[in-house]
N, C-alpha and C positions, 0 to 999 in steps of 0.2 A: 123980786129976787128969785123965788123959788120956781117964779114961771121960766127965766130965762136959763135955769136948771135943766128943767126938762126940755128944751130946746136945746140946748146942747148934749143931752143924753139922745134926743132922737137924733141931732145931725151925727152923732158918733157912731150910731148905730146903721143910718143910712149909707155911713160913708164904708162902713165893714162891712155890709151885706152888699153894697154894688161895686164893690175894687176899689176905690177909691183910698183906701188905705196900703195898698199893693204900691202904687203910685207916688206915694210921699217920697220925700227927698231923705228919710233918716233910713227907711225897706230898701231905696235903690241903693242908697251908701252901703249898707250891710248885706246884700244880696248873697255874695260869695261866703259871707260868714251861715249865714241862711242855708246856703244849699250843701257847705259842708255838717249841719246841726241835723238836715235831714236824711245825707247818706251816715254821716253815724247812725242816727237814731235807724237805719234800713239793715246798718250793719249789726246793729245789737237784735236785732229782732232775728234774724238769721242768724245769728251764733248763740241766742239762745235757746230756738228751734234745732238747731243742732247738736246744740249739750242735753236738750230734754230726751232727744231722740237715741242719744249713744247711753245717756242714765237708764233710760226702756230695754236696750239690749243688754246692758252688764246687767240690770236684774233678771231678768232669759238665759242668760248664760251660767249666772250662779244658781238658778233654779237646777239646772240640768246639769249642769258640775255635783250637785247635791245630791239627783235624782241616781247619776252615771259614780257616784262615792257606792251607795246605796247595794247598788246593784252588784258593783265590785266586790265588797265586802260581803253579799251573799255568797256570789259562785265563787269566791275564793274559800270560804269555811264551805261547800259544800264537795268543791274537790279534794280538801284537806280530808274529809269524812270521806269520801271514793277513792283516795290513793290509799288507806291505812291497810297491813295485810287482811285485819280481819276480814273486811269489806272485800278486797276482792276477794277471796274463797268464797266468801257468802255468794257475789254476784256470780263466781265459775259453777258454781252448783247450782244456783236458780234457772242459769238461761244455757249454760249445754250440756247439762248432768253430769258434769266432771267430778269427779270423788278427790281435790285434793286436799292434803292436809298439811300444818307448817310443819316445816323442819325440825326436828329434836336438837340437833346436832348446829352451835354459830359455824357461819361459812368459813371455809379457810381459804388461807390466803396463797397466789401462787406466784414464785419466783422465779424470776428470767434465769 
């Protein structure tokens, strides 16, 4: 009994490694279903190679969305600090010797 085991574990085995399992009549019945299980499974492997790849760039992009926040909120508080009157007096005195000074007097207003 246990020898006629191993005879048929080795004919099973012969019969997978030389085609002969290709060839049975349950493979040829189901072929179509076979060759649809293998374009899916070609389709899943490429649309998850696709999703992994678009996942790679939104993290790239929110790096740099982060980076390009960063930067904005510096030169924005750094021009708020360059437009304030003091600052420019200070800079027209440092770089062309200009002597001015603010106004005493609020602007008035002129009517058409």
């Amino acid at each position: 009994m246990a020898g006629q085991k191993n005879i048929e574990k080795k004919n099973t085995v012969r019969k997978l490694f030389s085609g002969d399992v290709l060839l049975s009549d349950t493979i040829t019945k189901q072929r179509w279903y076979l060759v649809f299980l293998f374009f899916l499974a070609l389709f899943y492997i490429g649309f998850h190679y696709n999703m992994a790849q678009t996942v790679k760039q939104v993290r790239k992009l929110e790096r740099e969305v982060t980076t390009l926040q960063a930067e904005y909120a510096t030169r924005s508080s750094e021009l708020m600090r360059m437009s304030k009157q003091s600052e420019i007096i200070k800079m027209l005195k440092e770089k062309n010797g200009i002597n001015v000074a603010a106004p005493k007097a609020p602007p008035k207003r002129i009517r058409d």
